[in-house]
PDB file of N, CA, C and O in Angstrom:
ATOM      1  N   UNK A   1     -94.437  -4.257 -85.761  1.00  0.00           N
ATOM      2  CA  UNK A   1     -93.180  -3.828 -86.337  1.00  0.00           C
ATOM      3  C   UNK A   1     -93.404  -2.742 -87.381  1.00  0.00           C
ATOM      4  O   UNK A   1     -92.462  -2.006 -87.676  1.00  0.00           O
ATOM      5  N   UNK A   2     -94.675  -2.590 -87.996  1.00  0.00           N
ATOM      6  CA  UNK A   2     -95.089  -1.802 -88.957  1.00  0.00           C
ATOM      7  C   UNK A   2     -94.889  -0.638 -87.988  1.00  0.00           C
ATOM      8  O   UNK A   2     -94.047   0.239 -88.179  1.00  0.00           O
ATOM      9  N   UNK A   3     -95.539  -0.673 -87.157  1.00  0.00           N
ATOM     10  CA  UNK A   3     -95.529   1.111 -86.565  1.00  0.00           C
ATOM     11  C   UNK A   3     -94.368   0.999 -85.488  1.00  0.00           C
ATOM     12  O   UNK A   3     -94.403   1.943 -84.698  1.00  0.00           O
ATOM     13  N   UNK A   4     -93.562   0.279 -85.301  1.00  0.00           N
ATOM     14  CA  UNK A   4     -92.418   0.768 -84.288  1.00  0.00           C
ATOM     15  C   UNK A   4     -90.690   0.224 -85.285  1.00  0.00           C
ATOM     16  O   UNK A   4     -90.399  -0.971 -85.346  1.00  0.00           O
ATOM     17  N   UNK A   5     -90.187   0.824 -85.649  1.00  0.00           N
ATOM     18  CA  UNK A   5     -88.706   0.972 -86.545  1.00  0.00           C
ATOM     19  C   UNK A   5     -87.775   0.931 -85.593  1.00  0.00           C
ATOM     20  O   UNK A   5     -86.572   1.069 -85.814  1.00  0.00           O
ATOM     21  N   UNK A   6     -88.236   0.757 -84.585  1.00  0.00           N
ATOM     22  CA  UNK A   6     -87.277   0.710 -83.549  1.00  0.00           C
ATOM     23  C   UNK A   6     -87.236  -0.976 -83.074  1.00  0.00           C
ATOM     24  O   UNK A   6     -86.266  -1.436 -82.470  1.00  0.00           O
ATOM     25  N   UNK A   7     -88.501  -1.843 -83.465  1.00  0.00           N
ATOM     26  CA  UNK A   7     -87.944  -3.395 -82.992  1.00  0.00           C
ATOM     27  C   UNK A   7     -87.252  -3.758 -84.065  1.00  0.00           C
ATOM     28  O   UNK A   7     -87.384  -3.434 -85.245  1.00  0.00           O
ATOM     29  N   UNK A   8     -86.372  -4.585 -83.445  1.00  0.00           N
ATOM     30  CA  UNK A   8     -85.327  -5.824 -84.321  1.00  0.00           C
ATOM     31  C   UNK A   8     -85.812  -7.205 -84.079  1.00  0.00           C
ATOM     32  O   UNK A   8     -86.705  -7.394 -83.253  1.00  0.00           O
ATOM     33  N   UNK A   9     -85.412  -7.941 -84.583  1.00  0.00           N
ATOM     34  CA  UNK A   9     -85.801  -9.653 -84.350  1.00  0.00           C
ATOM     35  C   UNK A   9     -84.458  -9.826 -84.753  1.00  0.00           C
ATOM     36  O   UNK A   9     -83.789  -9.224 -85.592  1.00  0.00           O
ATOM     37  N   UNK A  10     -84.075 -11.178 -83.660  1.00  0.00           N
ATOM     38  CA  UNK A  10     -82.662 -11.393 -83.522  1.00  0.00           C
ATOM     39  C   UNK A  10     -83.063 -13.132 -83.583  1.00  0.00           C
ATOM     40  O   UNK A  10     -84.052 -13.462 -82.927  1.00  0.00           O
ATOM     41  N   UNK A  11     -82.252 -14.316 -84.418  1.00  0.00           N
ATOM     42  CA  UNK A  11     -82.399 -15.730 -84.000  1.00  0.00           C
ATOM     43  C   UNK A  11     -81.434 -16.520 -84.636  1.00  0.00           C
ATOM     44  O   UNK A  11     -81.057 -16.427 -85.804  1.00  0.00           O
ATOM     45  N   UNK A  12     -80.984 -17.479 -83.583  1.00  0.00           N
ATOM     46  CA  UNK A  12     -79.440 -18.057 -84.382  1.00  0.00           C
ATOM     47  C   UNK A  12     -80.204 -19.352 -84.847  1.00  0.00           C
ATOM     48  O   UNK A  12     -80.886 -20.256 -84.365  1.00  0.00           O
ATOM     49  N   UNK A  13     -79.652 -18.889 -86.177  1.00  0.00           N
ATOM     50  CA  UNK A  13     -80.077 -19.986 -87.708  1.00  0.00           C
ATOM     51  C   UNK A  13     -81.429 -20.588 -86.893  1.00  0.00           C
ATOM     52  O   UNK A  13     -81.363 -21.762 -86.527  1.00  0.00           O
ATOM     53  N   UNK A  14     -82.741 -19.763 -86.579  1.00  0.00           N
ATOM     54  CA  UNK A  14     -84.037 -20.429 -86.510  1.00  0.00           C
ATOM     55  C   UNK A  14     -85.134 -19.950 -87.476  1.00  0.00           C
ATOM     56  O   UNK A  14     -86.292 -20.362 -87.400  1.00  0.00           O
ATOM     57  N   UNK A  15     -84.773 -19.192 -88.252  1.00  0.00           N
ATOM     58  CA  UNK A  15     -85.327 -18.590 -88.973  1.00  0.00           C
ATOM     59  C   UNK A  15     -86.852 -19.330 -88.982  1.00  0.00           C
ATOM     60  O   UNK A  15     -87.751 -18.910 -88.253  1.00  0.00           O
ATOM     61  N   UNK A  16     -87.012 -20.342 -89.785  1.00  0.00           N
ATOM     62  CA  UNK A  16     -87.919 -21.294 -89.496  1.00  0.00           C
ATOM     63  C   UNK A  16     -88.878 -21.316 -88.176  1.00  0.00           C
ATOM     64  O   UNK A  16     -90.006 -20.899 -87.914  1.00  0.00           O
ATOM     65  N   UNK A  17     -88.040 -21.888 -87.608  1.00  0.00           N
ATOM     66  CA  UNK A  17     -88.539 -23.014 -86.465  1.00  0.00           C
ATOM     67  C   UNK A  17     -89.015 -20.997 -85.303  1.00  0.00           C
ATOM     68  O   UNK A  17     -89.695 -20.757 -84.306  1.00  0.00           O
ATOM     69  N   UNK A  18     -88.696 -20.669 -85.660  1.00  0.00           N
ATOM     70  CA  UNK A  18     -88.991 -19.619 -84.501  1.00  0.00           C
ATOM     71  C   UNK A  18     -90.146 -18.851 -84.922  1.00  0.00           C
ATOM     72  O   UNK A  18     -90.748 -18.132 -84.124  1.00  0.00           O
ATOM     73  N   UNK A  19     -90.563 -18.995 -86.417  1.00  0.00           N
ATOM     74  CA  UNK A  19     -91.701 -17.853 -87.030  1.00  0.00           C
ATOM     75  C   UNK A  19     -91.078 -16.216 -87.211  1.00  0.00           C
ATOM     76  O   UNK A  19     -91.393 -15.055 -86.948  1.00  0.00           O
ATOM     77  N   UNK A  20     -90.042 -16.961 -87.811  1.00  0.00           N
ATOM     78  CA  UNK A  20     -89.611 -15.203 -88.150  1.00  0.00           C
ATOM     79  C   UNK A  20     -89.133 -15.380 -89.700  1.00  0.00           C
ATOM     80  O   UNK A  20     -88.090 -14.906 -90.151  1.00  0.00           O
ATOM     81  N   UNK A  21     -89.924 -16.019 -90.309  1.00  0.00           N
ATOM     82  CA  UNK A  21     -89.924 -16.058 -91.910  1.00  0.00           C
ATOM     83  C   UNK A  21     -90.799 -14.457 -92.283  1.00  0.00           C
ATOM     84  O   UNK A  21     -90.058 -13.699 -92.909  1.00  0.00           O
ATOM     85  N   UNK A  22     -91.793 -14.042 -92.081  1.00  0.00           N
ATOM     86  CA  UNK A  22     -92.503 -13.478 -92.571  1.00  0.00           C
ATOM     87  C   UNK A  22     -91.966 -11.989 -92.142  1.00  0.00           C
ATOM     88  O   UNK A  22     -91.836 -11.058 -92.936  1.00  0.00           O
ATOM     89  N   UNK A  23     -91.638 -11.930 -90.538  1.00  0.00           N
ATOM     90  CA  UNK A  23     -90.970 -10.985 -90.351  1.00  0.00           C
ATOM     91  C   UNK A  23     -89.712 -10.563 -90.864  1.00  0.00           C
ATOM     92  O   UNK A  23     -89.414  -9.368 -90.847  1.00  0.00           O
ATOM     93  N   UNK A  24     -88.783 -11.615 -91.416  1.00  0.00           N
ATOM     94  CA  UNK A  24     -87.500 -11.062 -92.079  1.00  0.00           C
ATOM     95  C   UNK A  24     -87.888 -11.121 -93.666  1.00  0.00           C
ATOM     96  O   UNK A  24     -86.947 -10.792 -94.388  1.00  0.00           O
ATOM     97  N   UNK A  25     -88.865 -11.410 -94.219  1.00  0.00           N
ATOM     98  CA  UNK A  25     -89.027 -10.529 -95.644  1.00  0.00           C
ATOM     99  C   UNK A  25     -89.858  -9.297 -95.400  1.00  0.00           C
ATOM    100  O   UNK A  25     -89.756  -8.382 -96.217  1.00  0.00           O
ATOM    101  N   UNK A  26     -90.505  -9.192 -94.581  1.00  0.00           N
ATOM    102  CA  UNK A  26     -91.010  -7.970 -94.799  1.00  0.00           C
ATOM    103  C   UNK A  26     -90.193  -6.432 -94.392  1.00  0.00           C
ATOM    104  O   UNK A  26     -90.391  -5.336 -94.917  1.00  0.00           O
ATOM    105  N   UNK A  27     -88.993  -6.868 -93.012  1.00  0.00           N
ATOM    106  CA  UNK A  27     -88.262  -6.344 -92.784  1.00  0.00           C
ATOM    107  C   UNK A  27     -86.914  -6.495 -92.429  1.00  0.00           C
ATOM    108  O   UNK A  27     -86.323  -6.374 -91.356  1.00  0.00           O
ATOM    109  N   UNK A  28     -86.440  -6.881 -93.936  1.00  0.00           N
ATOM    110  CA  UNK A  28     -85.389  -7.761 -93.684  1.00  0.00           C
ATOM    111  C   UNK A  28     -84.058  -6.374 -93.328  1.00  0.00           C
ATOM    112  O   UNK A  28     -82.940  -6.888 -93.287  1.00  0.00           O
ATOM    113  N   UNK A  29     -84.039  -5.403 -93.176  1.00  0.00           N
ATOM    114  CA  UNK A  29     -82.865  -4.315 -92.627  1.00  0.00           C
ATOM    115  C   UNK A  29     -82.976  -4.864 -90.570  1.00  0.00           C
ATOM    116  O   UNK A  29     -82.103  -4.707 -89.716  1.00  0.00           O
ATOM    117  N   UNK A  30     -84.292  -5.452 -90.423  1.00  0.00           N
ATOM    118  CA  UNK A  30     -84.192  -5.263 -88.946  1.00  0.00           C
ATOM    119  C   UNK A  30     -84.200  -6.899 -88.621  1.00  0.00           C
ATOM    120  O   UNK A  30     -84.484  -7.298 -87.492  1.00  0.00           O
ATOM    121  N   UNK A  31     -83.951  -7.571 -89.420  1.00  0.00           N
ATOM    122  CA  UNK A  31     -83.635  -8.915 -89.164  1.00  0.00           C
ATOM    123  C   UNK A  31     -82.602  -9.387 -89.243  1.00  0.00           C
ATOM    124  O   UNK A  31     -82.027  -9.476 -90.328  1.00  0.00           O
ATOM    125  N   UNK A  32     -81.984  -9.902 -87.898  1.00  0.00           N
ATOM    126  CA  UNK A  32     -80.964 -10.320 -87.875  1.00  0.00           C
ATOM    127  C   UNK A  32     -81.182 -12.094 -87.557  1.00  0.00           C
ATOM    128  O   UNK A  32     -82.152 -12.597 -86.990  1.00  0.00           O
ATOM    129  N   UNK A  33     -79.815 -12.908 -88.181  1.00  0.00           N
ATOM    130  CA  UNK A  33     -79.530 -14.186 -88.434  1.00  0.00           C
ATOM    131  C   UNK A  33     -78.087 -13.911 -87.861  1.00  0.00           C
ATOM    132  O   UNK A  33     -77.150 -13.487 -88.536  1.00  0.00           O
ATOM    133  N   UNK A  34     -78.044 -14.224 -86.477  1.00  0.00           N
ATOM    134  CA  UNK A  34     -76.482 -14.311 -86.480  1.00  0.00           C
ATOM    135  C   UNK A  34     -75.594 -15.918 -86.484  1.00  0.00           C
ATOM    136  O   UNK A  34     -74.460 -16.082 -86.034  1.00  0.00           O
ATOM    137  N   UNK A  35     -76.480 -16.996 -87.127  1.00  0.00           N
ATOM    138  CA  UNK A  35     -75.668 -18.096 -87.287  1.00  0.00           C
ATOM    139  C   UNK A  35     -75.797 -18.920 -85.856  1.00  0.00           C
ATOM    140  O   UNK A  35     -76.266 -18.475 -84.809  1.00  0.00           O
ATOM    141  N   UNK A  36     -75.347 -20.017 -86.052  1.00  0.00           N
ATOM    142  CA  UNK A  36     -75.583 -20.897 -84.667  1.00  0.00           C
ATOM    143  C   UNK A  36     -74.268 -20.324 -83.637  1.00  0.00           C
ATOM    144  O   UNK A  36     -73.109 -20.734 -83.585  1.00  0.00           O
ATOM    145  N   UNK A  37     -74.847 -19.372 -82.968  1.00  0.00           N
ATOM    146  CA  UNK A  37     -74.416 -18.542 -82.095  1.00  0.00           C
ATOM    147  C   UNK A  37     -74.921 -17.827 -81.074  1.00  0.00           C
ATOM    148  O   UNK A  37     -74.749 -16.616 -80.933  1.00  0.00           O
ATOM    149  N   UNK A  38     -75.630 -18.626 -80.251  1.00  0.00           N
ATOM    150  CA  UNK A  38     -76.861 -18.183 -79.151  1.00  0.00           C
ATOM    151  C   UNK A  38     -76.208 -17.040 -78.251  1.00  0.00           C
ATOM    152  O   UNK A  38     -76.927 -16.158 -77.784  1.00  0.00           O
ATOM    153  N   UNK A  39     -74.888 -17.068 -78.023  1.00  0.00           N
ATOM    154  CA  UNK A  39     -74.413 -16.367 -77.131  1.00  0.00           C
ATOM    155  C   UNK A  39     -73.788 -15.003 -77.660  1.00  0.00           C
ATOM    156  O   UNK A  39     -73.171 -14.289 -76.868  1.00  0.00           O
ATOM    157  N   UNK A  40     -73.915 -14.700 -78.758  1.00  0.00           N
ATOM    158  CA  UNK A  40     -73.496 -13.674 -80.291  1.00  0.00           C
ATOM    159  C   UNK A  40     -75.015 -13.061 -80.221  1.00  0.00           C
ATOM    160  O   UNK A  40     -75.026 -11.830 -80.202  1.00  0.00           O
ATOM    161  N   UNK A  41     -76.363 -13.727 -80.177  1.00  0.00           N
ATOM    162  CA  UNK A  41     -77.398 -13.339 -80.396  1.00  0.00           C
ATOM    163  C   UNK A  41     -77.555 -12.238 -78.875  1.00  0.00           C
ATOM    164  O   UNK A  41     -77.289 -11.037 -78.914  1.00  0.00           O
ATOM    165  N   UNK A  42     -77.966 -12.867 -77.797  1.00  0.00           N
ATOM    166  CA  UNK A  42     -77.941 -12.375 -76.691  1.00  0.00           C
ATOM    167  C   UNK A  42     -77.225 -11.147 -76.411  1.00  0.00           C
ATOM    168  O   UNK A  42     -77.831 -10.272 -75.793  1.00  0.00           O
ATOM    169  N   UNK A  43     -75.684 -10.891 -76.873  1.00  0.00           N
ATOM    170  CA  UNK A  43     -75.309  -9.767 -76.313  1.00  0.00           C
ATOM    171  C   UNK A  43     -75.639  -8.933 -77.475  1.00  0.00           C
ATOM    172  O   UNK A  43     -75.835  -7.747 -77.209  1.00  0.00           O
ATOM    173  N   UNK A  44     -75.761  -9.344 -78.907  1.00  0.00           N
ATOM    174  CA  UNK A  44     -76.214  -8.176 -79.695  1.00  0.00           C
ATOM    175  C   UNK A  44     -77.394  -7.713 -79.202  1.00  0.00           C
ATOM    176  O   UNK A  44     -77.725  -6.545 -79.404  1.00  0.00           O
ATOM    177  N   UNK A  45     -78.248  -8.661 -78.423  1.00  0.00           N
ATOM    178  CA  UNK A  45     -79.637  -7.827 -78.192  1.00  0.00           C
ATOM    179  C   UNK A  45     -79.707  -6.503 -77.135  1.00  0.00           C
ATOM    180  O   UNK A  45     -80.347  -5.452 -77.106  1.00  0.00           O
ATOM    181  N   UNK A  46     -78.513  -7.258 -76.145  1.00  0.00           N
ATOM    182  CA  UNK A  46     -78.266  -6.110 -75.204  1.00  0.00           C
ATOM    183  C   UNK A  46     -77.206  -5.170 -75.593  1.00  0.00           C
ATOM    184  O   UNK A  46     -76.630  -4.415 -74.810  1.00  0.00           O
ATOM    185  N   UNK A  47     -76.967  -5.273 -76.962  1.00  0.00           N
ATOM    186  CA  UNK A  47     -76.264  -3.395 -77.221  1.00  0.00           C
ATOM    187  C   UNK A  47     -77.469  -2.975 -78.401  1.00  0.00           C
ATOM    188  O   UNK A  47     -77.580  -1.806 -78.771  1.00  0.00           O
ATOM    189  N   UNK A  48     -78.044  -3.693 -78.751  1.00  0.00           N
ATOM    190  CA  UNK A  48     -79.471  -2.858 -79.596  1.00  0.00           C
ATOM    191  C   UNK A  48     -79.767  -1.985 -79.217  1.00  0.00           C
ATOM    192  O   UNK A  48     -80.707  -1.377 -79.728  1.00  0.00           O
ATOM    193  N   UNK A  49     -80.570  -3.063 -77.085  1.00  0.00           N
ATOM    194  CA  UNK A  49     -81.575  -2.156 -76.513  1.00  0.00           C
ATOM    195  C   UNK A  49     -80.765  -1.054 -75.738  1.00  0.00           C
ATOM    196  O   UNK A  49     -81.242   0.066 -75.555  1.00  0.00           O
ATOM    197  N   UNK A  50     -79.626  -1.388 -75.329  1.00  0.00           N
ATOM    198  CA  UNK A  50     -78.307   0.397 -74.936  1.00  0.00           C
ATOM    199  C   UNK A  50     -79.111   0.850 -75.805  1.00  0.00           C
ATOM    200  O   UNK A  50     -80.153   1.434 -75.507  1.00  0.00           O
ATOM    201  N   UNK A  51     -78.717   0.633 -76.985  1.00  0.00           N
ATOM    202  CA  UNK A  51     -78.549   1.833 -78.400  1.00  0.00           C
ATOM    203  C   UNK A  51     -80.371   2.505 -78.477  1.00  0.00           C
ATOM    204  O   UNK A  51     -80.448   3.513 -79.179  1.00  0.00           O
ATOM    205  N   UNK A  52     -81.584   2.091 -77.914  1.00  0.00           N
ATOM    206  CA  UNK A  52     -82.654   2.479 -77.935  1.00  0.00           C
ATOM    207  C   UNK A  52     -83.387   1.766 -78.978  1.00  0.00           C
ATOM    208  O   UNK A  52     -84.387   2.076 -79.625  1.00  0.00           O
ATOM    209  N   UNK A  53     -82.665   0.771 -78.977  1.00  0.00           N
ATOM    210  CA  UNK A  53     -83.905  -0.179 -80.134  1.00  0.00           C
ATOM    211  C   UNK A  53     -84.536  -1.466 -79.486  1.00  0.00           C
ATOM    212  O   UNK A  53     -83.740  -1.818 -78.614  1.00  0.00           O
ATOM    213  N   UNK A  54     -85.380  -2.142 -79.512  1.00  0.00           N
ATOM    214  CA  UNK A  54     -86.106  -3.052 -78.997  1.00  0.00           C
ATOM    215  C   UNK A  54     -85.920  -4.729 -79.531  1.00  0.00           C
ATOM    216  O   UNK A  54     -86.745  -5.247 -80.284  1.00  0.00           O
ATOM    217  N   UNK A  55     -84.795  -5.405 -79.048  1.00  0.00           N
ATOM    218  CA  UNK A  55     -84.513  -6.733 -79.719  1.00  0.00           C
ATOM    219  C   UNK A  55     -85.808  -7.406 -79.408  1.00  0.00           C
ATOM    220  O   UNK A  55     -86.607  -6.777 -78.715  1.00  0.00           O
ATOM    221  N   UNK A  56     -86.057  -8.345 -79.738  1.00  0.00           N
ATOM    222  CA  UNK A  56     -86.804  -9.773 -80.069  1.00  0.00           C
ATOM    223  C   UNK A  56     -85.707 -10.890 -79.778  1.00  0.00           C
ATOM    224  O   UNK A  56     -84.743 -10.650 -80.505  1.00  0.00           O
ATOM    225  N   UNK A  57     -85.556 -11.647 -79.253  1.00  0.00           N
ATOM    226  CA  UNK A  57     -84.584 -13.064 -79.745  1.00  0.00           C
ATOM    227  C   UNK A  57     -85.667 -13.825 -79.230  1.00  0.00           C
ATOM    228  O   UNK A  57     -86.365 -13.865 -78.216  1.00  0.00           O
ATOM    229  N   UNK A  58     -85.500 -14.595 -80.651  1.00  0.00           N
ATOM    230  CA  UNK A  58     -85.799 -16.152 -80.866  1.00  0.00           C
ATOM    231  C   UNK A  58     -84.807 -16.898 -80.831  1.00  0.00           C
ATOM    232  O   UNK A  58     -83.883 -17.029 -81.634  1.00  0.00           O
ATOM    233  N   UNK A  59     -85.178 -17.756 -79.158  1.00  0.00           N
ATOM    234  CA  UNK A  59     -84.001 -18.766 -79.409  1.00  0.00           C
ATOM    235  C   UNK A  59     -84.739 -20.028 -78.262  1.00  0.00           C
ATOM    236  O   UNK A  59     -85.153 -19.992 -77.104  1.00  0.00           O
ATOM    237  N   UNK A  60     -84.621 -21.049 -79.287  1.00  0.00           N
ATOM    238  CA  UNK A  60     -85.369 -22.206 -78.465  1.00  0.00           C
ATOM    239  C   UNK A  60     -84.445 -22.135 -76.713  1.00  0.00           C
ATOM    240  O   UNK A  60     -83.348 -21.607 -76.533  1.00  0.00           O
ATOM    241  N   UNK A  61     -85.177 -22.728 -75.799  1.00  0.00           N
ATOM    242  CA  UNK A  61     -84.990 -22.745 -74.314  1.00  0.00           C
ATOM    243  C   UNK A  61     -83.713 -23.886 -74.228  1.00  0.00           C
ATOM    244  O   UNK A  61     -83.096 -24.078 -73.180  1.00  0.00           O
ATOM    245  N   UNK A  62     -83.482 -24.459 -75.238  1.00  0.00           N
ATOM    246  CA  UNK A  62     -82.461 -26.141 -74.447  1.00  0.00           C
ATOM    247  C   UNK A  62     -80.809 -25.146 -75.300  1.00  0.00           C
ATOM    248  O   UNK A  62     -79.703 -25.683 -75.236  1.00  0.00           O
ATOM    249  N   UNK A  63     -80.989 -23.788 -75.982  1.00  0.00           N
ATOM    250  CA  UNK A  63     -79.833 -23.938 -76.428  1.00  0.00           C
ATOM    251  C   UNK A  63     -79.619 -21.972 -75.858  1.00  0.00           C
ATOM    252  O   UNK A  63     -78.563 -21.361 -76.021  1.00  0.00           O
ATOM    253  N   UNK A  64     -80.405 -21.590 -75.463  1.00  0.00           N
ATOM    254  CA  UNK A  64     -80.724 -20.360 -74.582  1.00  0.00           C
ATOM    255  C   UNK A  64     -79.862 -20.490 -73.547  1.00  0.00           C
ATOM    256  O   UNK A  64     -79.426 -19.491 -72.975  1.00  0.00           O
ATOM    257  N   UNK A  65     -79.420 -22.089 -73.086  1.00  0.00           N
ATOM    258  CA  UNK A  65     -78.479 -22.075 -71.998  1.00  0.00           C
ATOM    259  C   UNK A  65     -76.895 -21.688 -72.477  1.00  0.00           C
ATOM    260  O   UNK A  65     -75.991 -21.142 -71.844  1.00  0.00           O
ATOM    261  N   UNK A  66     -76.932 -22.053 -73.455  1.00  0.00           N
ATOM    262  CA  UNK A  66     -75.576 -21.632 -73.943  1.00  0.00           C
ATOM    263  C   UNK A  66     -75.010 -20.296 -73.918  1.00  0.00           C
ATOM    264  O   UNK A  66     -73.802 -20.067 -73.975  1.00  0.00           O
ATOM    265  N   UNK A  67     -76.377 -18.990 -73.786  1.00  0.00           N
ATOM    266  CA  UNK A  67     -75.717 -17.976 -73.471  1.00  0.00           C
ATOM    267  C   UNK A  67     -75.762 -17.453 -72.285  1.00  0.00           C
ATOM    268  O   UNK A  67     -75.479 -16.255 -72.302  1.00  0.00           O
ATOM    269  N   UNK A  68     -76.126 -18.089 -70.746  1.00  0.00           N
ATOM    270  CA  UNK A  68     -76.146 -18.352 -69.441  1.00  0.00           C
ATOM    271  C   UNK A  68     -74.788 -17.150 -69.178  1.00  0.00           C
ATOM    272  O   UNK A  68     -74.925 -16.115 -68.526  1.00  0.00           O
ATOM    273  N   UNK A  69     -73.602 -17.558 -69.803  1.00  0.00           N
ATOM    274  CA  UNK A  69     -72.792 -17.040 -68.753  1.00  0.00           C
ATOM    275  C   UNK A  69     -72.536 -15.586 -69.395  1.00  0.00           C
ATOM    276  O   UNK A  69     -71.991 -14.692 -68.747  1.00  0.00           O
ATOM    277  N   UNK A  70     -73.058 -15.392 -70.976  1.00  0.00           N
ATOM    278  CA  UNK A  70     -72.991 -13.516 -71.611  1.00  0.00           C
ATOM    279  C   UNK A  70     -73.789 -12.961 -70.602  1.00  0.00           C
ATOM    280  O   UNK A  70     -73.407 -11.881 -70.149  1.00  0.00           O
ATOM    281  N   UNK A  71     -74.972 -13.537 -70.080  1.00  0.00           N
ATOM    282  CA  UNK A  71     -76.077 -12.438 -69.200  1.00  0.00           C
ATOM    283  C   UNK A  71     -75.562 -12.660 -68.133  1.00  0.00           C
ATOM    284  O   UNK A  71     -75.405 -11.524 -67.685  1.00  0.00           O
ATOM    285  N   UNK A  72     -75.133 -13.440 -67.306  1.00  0.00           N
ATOM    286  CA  UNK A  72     -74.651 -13.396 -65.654  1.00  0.00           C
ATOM    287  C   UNK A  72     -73.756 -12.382 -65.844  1.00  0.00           C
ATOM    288  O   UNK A  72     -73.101 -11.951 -64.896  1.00  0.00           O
TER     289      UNK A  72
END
């Protein structure tokens, strides 16, 4: 992340549990927390990467289903 300004890290309220403590103080302009909102996370990632930036989402697999029907 040091040499690319172009990734984001995206994770609903996992801050923790996903290992993106260290990454959102060090770059906290490209860290996003969008709240327990898996399906809010997902499509922000896909207008990031439109926009030419490179999301990250952290989002555990049992609640990843919840945004099933933003990506279909």
């Amino acid at each position: 992340a040091a040499k690319d300004n172009k990734l984001m890290a995206i994770t609903p309220a996992m801050r923790e549990g996903s290992g993106m403590v260290e990454f959102s103080r060090k770059f906290p302009d490209r860290y996003f927390d969008v709240a327990i909102a898996e399906q809010h996370a997902v499509t922000f990632a896909a207008g990031l990467a439109i926009g030419g930036y490179k999301p990250i989402v952290a989002i555990y697999s049992t609640f990843l289903q919840r945004a099933y029907d933003q990506v279909l």
